[in-house]
C-alpha positions as CSV (number, residue, x, y, z in Angstrom):
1,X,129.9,123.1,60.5
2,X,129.0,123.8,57.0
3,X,129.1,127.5,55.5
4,X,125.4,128.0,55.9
5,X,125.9,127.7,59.8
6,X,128.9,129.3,59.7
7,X,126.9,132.6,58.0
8,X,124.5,132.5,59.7
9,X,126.3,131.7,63.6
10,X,127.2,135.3,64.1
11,X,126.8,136.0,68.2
12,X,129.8,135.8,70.1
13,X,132.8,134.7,68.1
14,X,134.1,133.9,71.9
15,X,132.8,130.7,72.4
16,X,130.8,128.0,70.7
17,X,127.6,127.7,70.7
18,X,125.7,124.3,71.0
19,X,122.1,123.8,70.4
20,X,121.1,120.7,72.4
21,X,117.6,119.1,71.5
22,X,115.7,115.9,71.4
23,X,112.2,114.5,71.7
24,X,109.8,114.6,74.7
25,X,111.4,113.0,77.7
26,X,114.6,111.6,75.9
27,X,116.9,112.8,78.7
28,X,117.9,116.3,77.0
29,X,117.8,118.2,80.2
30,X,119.6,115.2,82.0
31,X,122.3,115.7,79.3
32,X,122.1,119.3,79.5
33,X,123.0,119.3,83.7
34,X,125.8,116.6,82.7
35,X,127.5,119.4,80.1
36,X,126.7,122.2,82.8
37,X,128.7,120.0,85.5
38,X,131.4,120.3,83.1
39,X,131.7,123.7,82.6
40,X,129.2,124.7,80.2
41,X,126.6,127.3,80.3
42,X,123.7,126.9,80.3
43,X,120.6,128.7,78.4
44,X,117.1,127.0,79.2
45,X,114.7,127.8,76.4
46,X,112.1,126.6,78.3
47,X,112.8,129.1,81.5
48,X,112.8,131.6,79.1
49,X,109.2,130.2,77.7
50,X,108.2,130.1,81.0
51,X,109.5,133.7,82.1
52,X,107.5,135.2,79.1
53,X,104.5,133.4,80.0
54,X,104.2,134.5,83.6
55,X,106.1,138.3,82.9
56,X,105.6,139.6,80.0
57,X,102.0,141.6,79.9
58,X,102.0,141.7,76.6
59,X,103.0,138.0,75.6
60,X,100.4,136.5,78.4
61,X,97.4,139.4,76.9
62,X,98.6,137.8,73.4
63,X,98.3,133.8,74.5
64,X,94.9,134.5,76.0
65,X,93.4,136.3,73.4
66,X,94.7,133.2,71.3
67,X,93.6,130.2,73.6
68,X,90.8,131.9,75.6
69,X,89.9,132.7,79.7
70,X,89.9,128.6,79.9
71,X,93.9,128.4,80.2
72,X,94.4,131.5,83.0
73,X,93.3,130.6,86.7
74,X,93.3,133.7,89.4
75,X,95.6,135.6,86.4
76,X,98.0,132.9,85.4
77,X,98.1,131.2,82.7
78,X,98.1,127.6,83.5
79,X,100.6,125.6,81.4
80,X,99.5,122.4,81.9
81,X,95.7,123.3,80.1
82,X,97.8,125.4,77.3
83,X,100.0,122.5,76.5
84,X,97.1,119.9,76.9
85,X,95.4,122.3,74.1
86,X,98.3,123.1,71.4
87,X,99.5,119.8,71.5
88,X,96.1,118.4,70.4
89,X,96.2,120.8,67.3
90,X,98.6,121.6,64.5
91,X,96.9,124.9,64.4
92,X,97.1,125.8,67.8
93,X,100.9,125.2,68.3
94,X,101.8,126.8,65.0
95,X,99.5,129.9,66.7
96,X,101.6,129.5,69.6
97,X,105.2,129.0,68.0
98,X,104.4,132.1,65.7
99,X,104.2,133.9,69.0
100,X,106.6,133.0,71.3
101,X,109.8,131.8,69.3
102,X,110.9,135.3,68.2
103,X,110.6,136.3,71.9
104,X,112.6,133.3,72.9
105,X,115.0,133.4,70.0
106,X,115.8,137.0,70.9
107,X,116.1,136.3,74.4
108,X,118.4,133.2,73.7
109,X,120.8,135.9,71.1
110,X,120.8,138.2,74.1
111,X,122.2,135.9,76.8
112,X,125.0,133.8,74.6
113,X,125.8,137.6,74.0
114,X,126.2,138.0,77.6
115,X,128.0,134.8,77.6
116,X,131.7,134.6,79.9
117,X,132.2,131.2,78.9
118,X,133.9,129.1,75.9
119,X,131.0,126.9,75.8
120,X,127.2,128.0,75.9
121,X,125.0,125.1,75.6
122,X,120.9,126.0,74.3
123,X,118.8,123.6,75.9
124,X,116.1,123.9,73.4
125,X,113.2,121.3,72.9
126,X,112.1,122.8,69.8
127,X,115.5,124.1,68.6
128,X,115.0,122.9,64.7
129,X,111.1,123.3,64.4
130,X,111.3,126.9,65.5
131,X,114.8,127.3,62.8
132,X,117.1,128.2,65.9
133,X,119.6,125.3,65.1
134,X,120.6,127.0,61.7
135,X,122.4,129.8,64.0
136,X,124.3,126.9,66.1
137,X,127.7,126.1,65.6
138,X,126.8,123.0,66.6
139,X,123.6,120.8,66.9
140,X,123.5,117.5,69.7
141,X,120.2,115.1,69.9
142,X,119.1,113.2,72.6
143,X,117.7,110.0,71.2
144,X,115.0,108.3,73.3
145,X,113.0,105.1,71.9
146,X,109.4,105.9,71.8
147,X,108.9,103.5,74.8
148,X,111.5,104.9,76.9
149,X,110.1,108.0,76.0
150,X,106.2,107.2,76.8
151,X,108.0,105.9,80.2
152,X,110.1,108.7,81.1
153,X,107.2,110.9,80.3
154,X,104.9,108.8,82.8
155,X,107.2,109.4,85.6
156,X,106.7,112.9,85.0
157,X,102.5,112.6,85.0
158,X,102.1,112.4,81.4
159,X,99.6,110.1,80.0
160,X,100.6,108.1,76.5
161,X,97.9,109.6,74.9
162,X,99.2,113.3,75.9
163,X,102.6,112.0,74.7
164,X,101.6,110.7,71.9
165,X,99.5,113.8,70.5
166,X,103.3,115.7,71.7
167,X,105.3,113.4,69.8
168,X,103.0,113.7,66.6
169,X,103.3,117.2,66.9
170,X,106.8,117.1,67.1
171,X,109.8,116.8,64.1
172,X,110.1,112.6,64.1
173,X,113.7,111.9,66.0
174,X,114.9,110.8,62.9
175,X,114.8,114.0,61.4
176,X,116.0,115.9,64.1
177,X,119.3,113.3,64.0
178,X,119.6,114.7,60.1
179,X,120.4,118.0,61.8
180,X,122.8,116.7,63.9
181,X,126.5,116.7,64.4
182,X,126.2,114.6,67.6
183,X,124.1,111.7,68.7
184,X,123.7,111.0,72.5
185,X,121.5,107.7,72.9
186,X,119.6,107.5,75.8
187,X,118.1,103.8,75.8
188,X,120.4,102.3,78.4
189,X,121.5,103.8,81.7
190,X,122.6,106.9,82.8
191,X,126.7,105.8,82.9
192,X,126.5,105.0,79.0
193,X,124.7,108.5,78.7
194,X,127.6,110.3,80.6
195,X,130.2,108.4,78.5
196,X,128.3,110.0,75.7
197,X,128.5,113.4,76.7
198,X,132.0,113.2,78.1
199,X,133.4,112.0,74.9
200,X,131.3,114.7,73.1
201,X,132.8,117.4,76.0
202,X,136.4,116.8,74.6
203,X,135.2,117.6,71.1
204,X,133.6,120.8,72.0
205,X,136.8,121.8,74.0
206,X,139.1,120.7,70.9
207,X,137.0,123.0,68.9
208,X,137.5,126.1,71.5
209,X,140.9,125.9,71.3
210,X,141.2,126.6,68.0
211,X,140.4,130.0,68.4
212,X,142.8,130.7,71.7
């Protein structure tokens, strides 16, 4: 970690925080329940999006008065018709970023505060675009081919074109990886992807005991 992190990583001196990230459907939340299985915890960034979206009054007045009556059915806000609208403008998800990532960065600072273990792993999509990787002490990417990516996304009902206007709204994998300390590929199968984040468990634990 260079000094720039290491200013700036000031939560819980207690364990070591990991931001995990990657593009759309490159596997980051497979890799994220592999670390949990190992002992990690867990904070989902997206949950907390989620949470904010559906229980926070004034967050949801906010998002409507941004995106209009068209996203909410019978008082929700439907996430499906917000994401099919920010991710087919620059505008619109910089509207929506501006918004929500303080909330979710605060919320994120207040649970690895909470934290009980030596290893708290952020599960965060948009970890570098919204800055949050700067206050890791260490970053992992999930790296997806765009084809594996366009197929995993499928699976999940998401049409190339959707993934594509994602994707283009997204920082390119290759600049995410320029963040990164750690790599985890995710073209093959899910055994070469566990060897991956096993032998990147064993780094993360040398590093805890350092501060036993």
């Amino acid at each position: 970690m260079d000094e720039a992190k290491k200013n700036e990583s000031d939560q819980n001196e207690k364990c070591l925080v990991v931001g995990l990230t990657g593009g759309l459907a490159s596997g980051k939340s497979t890799a994220a329940e592999m670390f949990f299985a190992l002992g990690a915890r867990i904070i989902d960034a997206d949950k907390i999006a989620h949470d904010l979206l559906t229980g926070d009054v004034r967050i949801k007045k906010a998002v409507i008065d941004l995106f209009g009556e068209e996203i909410v059915r019978d008082g929700d806000i439907l996430r499906k018709k917000l994401a099919d609208k920010v991710f087919s403008s620059k505008k619109d998800l910089e509207a929506l970023c501006n918004l929500l990532h303080p909330e979710i960065i605060s919320k994120i600072k207040e649970q690895i505060d909470r934290n009980v273990e030596d290893i708290v792993v952020v599960d965060a999509p948009l970890l570098i675009e919204s800055g949050l990787n700067v206050s890791m002490d260490v970053v992992i990417v999930v790296a997806s081919s765009k084809e594996k990516q366009f197929e995993n996304a499928a699976r999940r009902g998401i049409s190339r074109e959707a993934a594509e206007n994602i994707l283009q709204n997204q920082i390119s994998i290759l600049e995410k990886i320029k963040s990164a300390d750690y790599v985890i590929e995710n073209n093959e199968n899910l055994c070469d992807m566990k060897k991956g984040v096993d032998e990147i468990w064993k780094k993360l634990k040398e590093k805890t005991k350092n501060w036993i």
